[in-house]
NUKELO-474879 format. One record per residue: residue in one letter; x, y, z of N, C-alpha, C in turn. Coordinates in steps of 0.2 Angstrom, whole numbers, plus 5000, padded with zeros to 4 digits. Example, Ala and Ser with C-alpha at 12.3 -4.5 7.8 and 13.67 -1.06 7.14 Angstrom:
<atoms>
A506649725039506249785039506649845039S506449895035506849955036506450005039
</atoms>
This chain:
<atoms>
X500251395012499851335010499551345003X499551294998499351314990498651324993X498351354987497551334987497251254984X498051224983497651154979497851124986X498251134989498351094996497651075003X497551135003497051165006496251145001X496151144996495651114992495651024996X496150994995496350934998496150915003X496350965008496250965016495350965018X495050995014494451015013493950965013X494350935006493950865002494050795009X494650805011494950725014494450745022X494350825024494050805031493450795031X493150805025492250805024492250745022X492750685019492850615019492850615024X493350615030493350565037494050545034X494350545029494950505028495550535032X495550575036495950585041495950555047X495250535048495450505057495450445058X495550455063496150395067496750355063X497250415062497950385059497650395050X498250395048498450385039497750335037X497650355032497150325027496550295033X496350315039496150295045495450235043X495150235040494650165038493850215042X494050295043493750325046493350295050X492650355055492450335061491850345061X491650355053490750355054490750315049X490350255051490650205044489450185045X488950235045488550215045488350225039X487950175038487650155030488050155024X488650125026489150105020488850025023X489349985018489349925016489849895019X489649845025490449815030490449755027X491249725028491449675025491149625028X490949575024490849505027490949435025X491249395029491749365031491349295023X491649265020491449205014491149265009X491149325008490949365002491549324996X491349294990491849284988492049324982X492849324982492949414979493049384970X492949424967492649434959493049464956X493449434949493649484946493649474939X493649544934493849594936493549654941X493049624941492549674946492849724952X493149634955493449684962494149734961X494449744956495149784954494749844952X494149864953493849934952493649944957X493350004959493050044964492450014969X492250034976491849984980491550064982X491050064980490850154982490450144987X490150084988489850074995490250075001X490750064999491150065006491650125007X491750145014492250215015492750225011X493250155012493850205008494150155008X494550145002494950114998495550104994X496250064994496850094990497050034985X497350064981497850034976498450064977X498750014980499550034983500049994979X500550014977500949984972501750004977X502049964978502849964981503349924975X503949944976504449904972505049924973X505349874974506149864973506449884968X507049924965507249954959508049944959X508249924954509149944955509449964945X509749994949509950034940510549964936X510849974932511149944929511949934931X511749974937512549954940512449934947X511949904948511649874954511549924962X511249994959511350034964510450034964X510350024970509650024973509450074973X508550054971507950124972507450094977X507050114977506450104980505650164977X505150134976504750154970503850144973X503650204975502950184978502350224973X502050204972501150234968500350204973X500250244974499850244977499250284975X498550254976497650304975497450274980X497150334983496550334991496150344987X495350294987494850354988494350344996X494050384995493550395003492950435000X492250405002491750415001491650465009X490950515008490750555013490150535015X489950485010489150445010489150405005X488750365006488450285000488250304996X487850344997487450344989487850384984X487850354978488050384973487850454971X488350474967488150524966488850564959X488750594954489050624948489150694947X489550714946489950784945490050824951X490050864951490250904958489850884963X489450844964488950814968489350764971X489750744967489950654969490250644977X490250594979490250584987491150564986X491350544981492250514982492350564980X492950574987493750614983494150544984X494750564982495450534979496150574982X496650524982497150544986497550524984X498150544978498650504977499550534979X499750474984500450494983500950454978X501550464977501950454975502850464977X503150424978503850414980504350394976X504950424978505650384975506150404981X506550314982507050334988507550314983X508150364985508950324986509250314991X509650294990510150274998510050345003X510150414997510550475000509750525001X509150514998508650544996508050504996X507450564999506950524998506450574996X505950564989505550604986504850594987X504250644987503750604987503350674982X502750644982502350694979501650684982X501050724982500350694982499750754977X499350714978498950744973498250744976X497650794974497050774976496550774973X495950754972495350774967494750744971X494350774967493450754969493450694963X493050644966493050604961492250614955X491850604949491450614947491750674941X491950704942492250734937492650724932X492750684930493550634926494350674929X494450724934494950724936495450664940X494950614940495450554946494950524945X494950424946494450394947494850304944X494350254945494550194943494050164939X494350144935493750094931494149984931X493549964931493849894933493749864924X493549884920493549864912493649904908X494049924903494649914905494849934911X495349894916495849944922496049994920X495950064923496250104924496250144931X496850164932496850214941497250284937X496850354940497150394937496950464942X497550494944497350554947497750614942X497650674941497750694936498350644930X498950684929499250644924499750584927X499550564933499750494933499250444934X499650404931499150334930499350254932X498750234933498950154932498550114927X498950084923498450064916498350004914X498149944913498049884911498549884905X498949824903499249824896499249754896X498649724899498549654900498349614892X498649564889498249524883497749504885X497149494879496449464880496549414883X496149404888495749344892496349344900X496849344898497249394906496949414912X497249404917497249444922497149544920X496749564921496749634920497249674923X497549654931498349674935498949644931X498949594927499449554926499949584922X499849644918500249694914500149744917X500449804919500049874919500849924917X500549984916501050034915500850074920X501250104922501350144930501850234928X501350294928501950344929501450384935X502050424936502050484942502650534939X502250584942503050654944502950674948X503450704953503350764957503650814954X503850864958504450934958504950914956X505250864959506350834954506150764953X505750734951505650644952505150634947X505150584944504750544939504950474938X504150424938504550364934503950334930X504250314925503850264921503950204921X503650154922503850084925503250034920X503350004918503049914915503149874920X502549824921502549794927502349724923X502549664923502049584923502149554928X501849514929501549474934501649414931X502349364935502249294933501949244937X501649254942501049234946500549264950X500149224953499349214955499049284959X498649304958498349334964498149314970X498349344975498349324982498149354987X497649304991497049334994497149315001X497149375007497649365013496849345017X497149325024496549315027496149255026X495649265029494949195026494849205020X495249215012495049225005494949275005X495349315008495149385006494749425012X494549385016494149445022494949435027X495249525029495849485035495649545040X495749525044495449555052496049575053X495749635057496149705059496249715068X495949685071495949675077495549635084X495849625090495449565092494749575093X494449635091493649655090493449625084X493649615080493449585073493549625068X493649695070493749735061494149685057X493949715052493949695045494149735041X494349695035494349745029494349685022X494349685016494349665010494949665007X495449615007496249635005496549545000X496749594995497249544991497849604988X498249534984498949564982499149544975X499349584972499849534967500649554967X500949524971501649514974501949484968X501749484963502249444955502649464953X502449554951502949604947503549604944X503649584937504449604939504349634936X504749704933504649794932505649804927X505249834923505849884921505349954917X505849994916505650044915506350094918X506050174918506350234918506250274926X506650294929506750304933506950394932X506750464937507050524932507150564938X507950574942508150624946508550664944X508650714949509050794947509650744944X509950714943510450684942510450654935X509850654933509550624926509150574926X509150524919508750474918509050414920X508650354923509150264924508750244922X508950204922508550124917508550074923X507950054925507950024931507749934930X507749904933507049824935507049824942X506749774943506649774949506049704949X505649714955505049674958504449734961X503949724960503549744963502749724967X502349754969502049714976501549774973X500949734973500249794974499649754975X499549814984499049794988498349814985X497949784986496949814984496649814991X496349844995496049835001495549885001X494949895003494349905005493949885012X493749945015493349935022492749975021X492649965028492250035030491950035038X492450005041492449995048493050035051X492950075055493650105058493950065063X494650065066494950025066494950005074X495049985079494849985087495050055089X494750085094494950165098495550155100X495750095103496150075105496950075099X496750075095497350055090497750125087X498550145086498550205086498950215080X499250145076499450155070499750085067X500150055063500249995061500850005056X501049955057501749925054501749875049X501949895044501749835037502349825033X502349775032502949745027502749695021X502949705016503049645010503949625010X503849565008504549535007504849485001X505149494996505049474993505949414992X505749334994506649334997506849284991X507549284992507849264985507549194985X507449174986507149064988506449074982X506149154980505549134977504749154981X505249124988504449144992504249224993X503849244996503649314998503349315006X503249365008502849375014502449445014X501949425017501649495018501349495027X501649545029501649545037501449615040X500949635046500549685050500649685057X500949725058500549725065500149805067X499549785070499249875072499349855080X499649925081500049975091499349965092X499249955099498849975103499049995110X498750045111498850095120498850045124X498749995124498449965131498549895131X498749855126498849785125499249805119X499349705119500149695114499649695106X500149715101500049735095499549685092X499149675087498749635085499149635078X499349555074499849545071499549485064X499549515059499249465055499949445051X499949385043500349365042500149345034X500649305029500149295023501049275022X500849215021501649165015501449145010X501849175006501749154998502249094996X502149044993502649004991502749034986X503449024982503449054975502849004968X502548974972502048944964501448974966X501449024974500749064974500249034978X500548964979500248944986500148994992X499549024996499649055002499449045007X499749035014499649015018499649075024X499049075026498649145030498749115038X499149175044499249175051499049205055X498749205059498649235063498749265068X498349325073498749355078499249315080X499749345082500449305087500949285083X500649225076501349215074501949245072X501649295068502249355065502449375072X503149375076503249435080503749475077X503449555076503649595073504249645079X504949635079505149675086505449725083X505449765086505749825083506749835087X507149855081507749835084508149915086X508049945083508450025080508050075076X507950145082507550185080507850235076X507550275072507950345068507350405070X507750465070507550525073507250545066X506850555064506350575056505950625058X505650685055505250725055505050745062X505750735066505350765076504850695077X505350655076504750575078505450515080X505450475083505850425082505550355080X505750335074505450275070505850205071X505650165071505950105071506350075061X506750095061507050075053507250005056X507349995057507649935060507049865063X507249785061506649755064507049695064X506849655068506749575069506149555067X506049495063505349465061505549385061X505049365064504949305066504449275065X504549205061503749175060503949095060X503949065067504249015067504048955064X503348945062503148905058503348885049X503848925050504148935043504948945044X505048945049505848935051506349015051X505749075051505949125050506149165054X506849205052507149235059507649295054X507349345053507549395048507849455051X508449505050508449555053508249615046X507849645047507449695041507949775041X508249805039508449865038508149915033X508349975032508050015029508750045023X508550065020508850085014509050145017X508550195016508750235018508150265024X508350285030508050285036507650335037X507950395031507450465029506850465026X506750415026506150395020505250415022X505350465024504650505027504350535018X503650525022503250545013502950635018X503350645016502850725015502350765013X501750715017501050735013500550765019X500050795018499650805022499650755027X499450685027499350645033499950605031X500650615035501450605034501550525038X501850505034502050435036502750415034X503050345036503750325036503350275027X503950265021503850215019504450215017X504650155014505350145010505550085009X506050065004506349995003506849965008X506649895012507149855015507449815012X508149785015508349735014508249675019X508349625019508349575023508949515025X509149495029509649445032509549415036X509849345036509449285041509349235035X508849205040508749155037508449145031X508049215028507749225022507949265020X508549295017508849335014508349375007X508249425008507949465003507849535002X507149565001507149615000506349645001X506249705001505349725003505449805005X504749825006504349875008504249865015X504249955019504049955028503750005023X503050005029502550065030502550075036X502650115040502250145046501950195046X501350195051501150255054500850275061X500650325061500650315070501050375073X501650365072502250385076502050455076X502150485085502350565085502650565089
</atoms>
């Protein structure tokens, strides 16, 4: 194990960002800042940093295909996790950061991760100008004056054999899941602080052992914030964006529990950005066909259902290997879709041993 790995291991367990499950919303959440529910969310302000609160990401997913119509799949992603509320500057500072990085193809799945203290200028966000940056990869506002600050951005990473540089616009609205942005995590009430900009369309450079492609695609980036951990009961969760040829989109969760049926939230986009937020039970998320990944057996495979929308999908995976090989390891990767809403999207799981 490197010394930068183990630096990492260090920083994420004095955070708490490792317990209970991937990016776990940690389990001492005393004298942070808890969500609450008509808080109404602010921007630019809220596309930067919430240092009151435990931990927080900007997650970016996308659908990619080269000029001969052969699919990628495209993830960037910043954790941060505070150890304590109060502020604090340079080596002292209470945030670290946590960034991974992915590229699938059909045949390969690539990932990278990265870690820092935050305070230092090694990693951190600023919400005027936007910027997200953990060493040399970034996410950066290329928005025109008076714009949305998300509505443009420039996106790179690399790992060991994998690079991408990607331009991102947004031809529609930001979208706020849940009661305006407060969406509930369980039937205890957790919480958390969660929007999207599901508009992306994307071209840019794409860079495997095989060389450079020239990619477009669609992409989806999630912003959430808590500082509640998630019920003892719940042991990981299953997440999808969808983006289907009609225009519409969907954004759908369900979190496992030990002892009772999954707690299931939902979020339908119209394509003009209209959203219409669901509740436990509508989404049923079934799982169809499982793949053997990392000594775990995963569901790549799904049925989705939300009948108040006439939906009846079977979701597939691109490629079923799609495991991120990071300290706290999980499934993610590009779907297709068939049924009634033919499309396309992002799975995340985690959870699984």
């Amino acid at each position: 194990m490197s010394d930068r790995v183990i630096a990492g291991l260090l920083v994420l367990m004095a955070s708490g960002a490792l317990a209970q499950g991937f990016a776990g919303l940690g389990t001492d959440s005393e004298g942070f800042s808890m969500p609450e529910r008509g808080r109404v969310l602010a921007f630019p302000d809220d596309h930067g940093p919430h240092p009151d609160h435990r931990i927080e990401w900007w997650y970016l997913t996308a659908n990619l295909q080269g000029a001969d119509g052969t699919p990628y799949g495209l993830q960037w992603t910043l954790f941060r996790a505070a150890s304590k509320p109060e502020p604090a500057e340079g080596w002292s500072a209470s945030q670290t950061y946590m960034g991974h990085a992915g590229l699938t193809t059909a045949e390969r799945h690539y990932s990278a991760e990265r870690f820092a203290r935050g305070g230092i200028g090694q990693a951190g966000v600023t919400a005027g100008p936007f910027a997200a940056w953990i060493d040399d990869w970034q996410m950066v506002s290329r928005a025109a004056p008076g714009a949305d600050a998300l509505s443009a951005l420039q996106v790179t990473a690399r790992g060991l054999d994998f690079s991408y540089e990607i331009d991102l616009s947004a031809s529609g609205p930001l979208v706020l899941h849940g009661d305006a942005g407060y969406s509930v995590k369980s039937a205890s009430g957790q919480a958390s602080y969660y929007y999207s900009q599901p508009f992306y369309e994307l071209t840019g450079t794409i860079s495997l052992p095989t060389g450079p492609v020239t990619v477009t695609g669609q992409a989806w980036l999630d912003r959430e914030w808590s500082s509640q951990p998630l019920d003892p009961d719940q042991t990981g969760w299953d997440w999808l964006s969808m983006h289907f040829d009609d225009g519409s989109k969907l954004m759908g969760f369900r979190l496992r529990s030990r002892t009772t049926a999954a707690f299931s939230s939902a979020t339908w986009i119209a394509p003009d950005g209209q959203a219409t937020a669901y509740g436990d039970g509508a989404l049923v998320m079934t799982p169809q066909a499982t793949h053997r990944v990392a000594g775990r057996d995963v569901p790549v495979d799904w049925r989705l259902q939300l009948a108040e929308r006439d939906l009846d999908i079977t979701v597939k995976a691109l490629n079923p290997d799609s495991w991120m090989e990071t300290l706290v390891p999980y499934w993610e990767g590009p779907v297709s879709a068939t049924g009634s809403h033919p499309g396309k999207g992002y799975l995340e799981m985690t959870g699984y041993e």
